[in-house]
PASEBA-1860 file (N, C-alpha, C; in nm, 3 decimals):
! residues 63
1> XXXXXXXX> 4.965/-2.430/-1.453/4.981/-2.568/-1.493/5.101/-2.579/-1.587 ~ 5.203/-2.657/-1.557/5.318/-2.676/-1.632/5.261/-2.804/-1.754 ~ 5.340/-2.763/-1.836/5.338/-2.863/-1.985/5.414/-2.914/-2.024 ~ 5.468/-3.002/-2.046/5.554/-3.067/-2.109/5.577/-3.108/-2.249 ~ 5.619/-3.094/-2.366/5.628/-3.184/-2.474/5.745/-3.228/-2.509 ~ 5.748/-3.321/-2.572/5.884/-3.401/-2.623/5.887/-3.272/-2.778 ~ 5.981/-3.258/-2.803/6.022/-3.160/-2.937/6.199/-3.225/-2.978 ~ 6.207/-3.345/-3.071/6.305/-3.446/-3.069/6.408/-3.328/-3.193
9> XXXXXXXX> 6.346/-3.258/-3.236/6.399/-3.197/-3.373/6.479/-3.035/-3.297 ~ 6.486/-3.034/-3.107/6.503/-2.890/-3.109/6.654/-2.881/-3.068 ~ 6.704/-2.788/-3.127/6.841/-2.803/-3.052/6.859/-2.624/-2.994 ~ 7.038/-2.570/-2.940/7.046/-2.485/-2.928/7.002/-2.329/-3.044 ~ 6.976/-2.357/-3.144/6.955/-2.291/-3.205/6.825/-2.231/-3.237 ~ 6.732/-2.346/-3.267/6.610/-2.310/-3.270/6.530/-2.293/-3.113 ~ 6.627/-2.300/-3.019/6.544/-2.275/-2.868/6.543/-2.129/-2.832 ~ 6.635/-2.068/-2.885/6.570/-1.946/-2.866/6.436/-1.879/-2.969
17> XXXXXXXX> 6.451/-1.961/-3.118/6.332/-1.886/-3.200/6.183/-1.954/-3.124 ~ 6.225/-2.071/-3.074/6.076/-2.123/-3.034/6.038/-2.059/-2.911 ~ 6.142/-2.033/-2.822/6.060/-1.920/-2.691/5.982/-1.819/-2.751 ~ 5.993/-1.725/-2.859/6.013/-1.625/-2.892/5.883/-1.658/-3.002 ~ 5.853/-1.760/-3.033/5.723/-1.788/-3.100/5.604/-1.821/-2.975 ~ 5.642/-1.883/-2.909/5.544/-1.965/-2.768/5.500/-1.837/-2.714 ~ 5.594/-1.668/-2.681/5.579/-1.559/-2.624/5.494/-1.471/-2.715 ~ 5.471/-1.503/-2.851/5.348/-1.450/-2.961/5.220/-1.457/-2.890
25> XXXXXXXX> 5.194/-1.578/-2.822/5.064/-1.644/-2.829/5.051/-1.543/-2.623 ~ 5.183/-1.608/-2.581/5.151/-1.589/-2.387/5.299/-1.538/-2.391 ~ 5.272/-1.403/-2.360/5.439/-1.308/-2.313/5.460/-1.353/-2.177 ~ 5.365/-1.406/-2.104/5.417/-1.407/-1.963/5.453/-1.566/-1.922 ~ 5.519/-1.648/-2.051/5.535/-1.771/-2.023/5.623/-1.786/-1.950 ~ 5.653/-1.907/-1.898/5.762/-1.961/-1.783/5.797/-2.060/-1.899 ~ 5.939/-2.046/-1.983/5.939/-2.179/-2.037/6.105/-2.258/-2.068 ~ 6.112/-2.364/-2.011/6.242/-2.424/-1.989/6.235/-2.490/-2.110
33> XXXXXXXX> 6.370/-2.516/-2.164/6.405/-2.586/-2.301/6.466/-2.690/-2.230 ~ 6.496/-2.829/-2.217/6.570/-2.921/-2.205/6.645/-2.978/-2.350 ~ 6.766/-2.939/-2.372/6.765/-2.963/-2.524/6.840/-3.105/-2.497 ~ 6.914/-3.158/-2.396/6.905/-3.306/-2.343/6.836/-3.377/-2.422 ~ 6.691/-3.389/-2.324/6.564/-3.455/-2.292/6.519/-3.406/-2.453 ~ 6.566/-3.326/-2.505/6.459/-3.225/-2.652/6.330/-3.219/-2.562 ~ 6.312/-3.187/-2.439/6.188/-3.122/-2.406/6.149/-2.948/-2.409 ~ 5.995/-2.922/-2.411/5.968/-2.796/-2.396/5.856/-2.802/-2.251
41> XXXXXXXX> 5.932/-2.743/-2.150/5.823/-2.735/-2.061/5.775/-2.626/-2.066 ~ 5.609/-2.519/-2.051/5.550/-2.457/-2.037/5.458/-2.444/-1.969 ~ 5.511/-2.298/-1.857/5.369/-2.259/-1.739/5.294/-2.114/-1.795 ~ 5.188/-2.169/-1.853/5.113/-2.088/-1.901/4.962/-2.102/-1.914 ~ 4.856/-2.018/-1.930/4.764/-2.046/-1.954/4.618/-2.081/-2.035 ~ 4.743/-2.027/-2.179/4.714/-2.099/-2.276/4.691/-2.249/-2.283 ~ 4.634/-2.284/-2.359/4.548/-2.466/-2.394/4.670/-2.509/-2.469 ~ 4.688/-2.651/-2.404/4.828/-2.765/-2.473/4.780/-2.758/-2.621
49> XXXXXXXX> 4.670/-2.757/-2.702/4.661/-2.731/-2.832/4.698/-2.613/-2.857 ~ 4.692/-2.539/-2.826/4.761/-2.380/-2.861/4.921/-2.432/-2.884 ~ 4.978/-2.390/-2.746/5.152/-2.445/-2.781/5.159/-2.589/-2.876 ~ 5.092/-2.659/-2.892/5.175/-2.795/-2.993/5.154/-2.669/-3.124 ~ 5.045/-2.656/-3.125/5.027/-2.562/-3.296/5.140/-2.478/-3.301 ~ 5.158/-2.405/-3.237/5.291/-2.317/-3.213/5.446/-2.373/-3.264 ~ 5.445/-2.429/-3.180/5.552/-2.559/-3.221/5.575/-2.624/-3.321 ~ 5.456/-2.668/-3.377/5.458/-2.696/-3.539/5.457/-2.616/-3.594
57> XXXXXXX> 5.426/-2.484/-3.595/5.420/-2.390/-3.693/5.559/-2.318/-3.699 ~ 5.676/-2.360/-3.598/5.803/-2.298/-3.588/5.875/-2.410/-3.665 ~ 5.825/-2.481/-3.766/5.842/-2.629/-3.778/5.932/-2.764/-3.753 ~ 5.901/-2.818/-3.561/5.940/-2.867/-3.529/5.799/-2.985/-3.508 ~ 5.832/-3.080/-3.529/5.714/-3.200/-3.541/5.730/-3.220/-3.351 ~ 5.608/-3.301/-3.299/5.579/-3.321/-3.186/5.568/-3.489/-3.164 ~ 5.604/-3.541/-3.062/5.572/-3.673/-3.069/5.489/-3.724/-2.903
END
């Protein structure tokens, strides 16, 4: 199941620390950065509350 979140605060820089936090939780993620869109898509099987926590905890707010 792919995921989507809006992440308005991510740019080139912090897209590589946030793969690299999201891969803490699920090493075998599939995960595209749109830094465009500031989206994070994720195919994984971790729970959408897992990755938003993640995400905030790399501290990028979610909307």
């Amino acid at each position: 199941m792919a995921l989507t979140i809006n992440v308005p605060t991510i740019d080139a820089e912090s897209a590589q620390i946030l793969k690299e936090t999201i891969r803490t939780s699920e090493p075998d993620a599939r995960i595209d950065i749109d830094l465009d869109a500031k989206t994070v898509t994720i195919e994984a099987q971790a729970s959408e509350e897992t990755f938003k926590q993640l995400i905030e905890a790399a501290g990028h707010p979610i909307r």
